[in-house]
N, C-alpha and C positions, 0 to 999 in steps of 0.2 A: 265517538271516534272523530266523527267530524270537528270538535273541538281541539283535539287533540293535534289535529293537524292546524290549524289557526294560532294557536299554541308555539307548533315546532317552527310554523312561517316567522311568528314576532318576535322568536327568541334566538333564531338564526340569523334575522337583519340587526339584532342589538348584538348577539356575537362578533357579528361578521365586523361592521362598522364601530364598534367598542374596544376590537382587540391591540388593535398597532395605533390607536390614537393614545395618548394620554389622558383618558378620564376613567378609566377602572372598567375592563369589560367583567372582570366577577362580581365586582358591586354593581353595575347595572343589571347583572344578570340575576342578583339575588333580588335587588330592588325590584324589576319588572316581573319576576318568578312568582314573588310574594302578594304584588298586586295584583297578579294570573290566579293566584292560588295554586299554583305549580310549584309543589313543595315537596320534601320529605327526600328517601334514596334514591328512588328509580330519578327521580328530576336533577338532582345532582349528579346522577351519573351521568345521567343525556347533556345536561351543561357540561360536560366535563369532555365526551366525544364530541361534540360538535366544534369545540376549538380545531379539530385534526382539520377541520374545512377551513382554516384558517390558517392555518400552518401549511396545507397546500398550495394555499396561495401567493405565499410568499417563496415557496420552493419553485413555482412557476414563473413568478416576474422576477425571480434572480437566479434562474436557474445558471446561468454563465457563471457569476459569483460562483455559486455553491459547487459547480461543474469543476471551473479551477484550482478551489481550498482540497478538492479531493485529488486531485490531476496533483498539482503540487506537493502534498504529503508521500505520495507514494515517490514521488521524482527527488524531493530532497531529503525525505525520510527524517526522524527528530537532529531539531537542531536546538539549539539554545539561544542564537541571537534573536532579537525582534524584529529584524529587517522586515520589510514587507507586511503583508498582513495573511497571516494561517491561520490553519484551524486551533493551532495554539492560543491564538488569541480570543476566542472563540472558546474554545477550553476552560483556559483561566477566566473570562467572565462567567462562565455557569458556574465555576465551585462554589464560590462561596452561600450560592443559594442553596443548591442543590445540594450538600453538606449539611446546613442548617434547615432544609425543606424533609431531609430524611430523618433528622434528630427529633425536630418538632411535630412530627405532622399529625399528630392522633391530638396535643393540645392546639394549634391550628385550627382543626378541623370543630373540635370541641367549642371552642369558645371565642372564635375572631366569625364565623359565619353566619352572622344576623344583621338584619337590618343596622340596631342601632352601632354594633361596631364597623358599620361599611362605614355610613356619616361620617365617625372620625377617621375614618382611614381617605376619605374625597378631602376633608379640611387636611388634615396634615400630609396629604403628598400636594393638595395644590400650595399651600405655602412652599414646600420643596422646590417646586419647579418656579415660583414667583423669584427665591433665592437666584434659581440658575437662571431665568432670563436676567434679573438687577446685574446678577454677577459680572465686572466687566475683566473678561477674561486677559490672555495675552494678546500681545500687538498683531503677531500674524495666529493666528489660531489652526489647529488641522482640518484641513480640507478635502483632504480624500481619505480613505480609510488606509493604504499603504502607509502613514505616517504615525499609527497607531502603535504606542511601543505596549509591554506588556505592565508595566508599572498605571499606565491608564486603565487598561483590560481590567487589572484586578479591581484599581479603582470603584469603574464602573459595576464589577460584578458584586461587593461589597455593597452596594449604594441600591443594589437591585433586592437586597433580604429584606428590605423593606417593605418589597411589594408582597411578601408572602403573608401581612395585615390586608385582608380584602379592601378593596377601597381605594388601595396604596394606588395601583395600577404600575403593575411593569414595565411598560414603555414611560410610564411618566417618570419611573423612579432611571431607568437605564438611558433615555434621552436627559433628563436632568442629571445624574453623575456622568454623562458624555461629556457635558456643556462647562460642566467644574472642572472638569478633568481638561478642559482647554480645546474642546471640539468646538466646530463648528453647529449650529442646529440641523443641518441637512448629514451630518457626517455621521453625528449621533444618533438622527432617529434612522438611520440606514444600519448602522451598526446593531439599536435595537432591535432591528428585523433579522438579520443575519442571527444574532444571540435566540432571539424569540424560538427559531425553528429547532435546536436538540432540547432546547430548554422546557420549551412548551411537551414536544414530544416523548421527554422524558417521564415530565411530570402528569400526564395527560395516560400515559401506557400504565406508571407506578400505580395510577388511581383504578383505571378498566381495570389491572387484574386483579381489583380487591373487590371492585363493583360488577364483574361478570355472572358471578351465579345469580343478580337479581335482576337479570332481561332472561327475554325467550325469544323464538320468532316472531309472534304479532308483535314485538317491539322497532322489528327490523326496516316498514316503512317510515314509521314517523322518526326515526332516530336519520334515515338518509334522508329525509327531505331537509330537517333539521342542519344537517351535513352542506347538502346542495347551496340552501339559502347562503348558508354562514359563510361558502368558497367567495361565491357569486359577490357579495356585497364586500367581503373581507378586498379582493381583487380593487373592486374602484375606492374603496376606501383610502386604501396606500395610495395609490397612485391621486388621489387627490388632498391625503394629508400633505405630502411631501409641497406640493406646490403651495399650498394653505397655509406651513410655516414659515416656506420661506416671504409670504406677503405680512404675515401680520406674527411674527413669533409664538413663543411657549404661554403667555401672559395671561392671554385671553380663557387657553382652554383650564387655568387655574379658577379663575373667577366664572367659567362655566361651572365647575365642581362644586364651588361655594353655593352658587343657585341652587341645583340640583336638593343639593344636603339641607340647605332650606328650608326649600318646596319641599318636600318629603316629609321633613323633620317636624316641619309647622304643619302638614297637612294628613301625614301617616301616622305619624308616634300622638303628636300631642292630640 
């Protein structure tokens, strides 16, 4: 048991710190899983709740954000223009995943969730995002998220079914189609946080209710501790990627992922 908990500590600091950055928190979590020997249902399920400790914490350091998009829906109720930024725009970035996350999700699940298709999925979202740093966008670019119309929104959410290839990494695919889409890097990986929280929570709920008949109670501590770690770490995470892009851009944490896929590849597979 005492294992178990050592386990749910290393796999909640790689949630926590893996989820809003761009390098794949499901490919690290399969990769460090696999080297745990933390495998099979019961383990994917607990990777699966443990993200909610991540999604808390983005609902806590924006909770103003998230406060207003609701405060606002009920005050202007649907409208059609893009003005400003709602949860329309919010909306139309989760369809097109969540669309294609529901159509796909039993071959998904089947055949993209192993090590060796993380690898390609670390190589081809860091080339993605190598694209959107090269890319030199427009002369004034958006800078706050109010300027977000919903023709980018979709953009980006398009740009994000790529993350549903483990590996991919959803922030890296939703800041890299921000950045094409003519954002700024601070506007996009904000944007990616705001999208992460019905996205992740959607996808995160579809998955429990298929995975609940295979916990019980003694599942119930190490699944919160699991929880705790992933809020805790997920918290300074953000708040220290956002400053970390703006000093040294998207570029770096590409040619992170090439390492990663590497070392693994030369030292796990072969």
């Amino acid at each position: 048991m005492e294992n178990l908990y050592i386990v749910a500590i290393i796999l909640g600091i790689v949630e926590g710190l893996t989820e809003f950055i761009p390098v794949s928190s499901t490919g690290h979590m399969i990769l460090v899983g696999s080297l745990l020997g933390f495998e099979g249902d019961k383990a994917a399920t607990f990777e699966v709740f443990i993200q909610l400790g991540a999604i808390l914490a983005v609902l806590v350091l924006y909770r103003d954000r998230f406060l207003n998009l609701i405060l606002n829906l009920f005050a202007d109720g649907i409208r059609f223009d893009d003005r400003g930024f709602t949860v329309w725009h919010v909306a139309i970035a989760m369809a097109p995943a969540c669309l294609f996350g529901y159509l796909f999700h039993k071959p998904i699940k089947a055949y993209l969730f192993s090590d060796k298709t993380v690898l390609i999925g670390l190589v081809l979202g860091g080339l993605l995002m190598l694209a959107a740093a090269w890319w030199r966008g427009p002369l004034r670019p958006i800078d706050v998220l109010e300027r977000i119309n919903y023709r980018q929104a979709l953009f980006v959410g398009l740009i994000q079914c790529l993350s549903l290839w483990p590996g991919f990494s959803r922030s890296g695919a939703t800041i890299a189609g921000g950045m094409l889409a003519g954002m700024t890097p601070a506007v996009a990986a904000e944007f990616s946080f705001i999208v992460a929280v019905p996205m992740m929570a959607v996808a995160t709920g579809y998955d429990m209710l298929k995975s609940y008949p295979l916990l019980d109670a003694s599942d119930l501590p190490f699944f919160a501790l699991g929880f705790v770690v992933s809020f805790v770490v997920a918290w300074a995470a953000i708040v220290w990627f956002l400053k970390l892009l703006q000093q040294i851009g998207l570029a770096p944490f590409a040619y992170y992922r090439f390492l990663v896929a590497l070392l693994y590849g030369v030292l796990v597979i072969l």
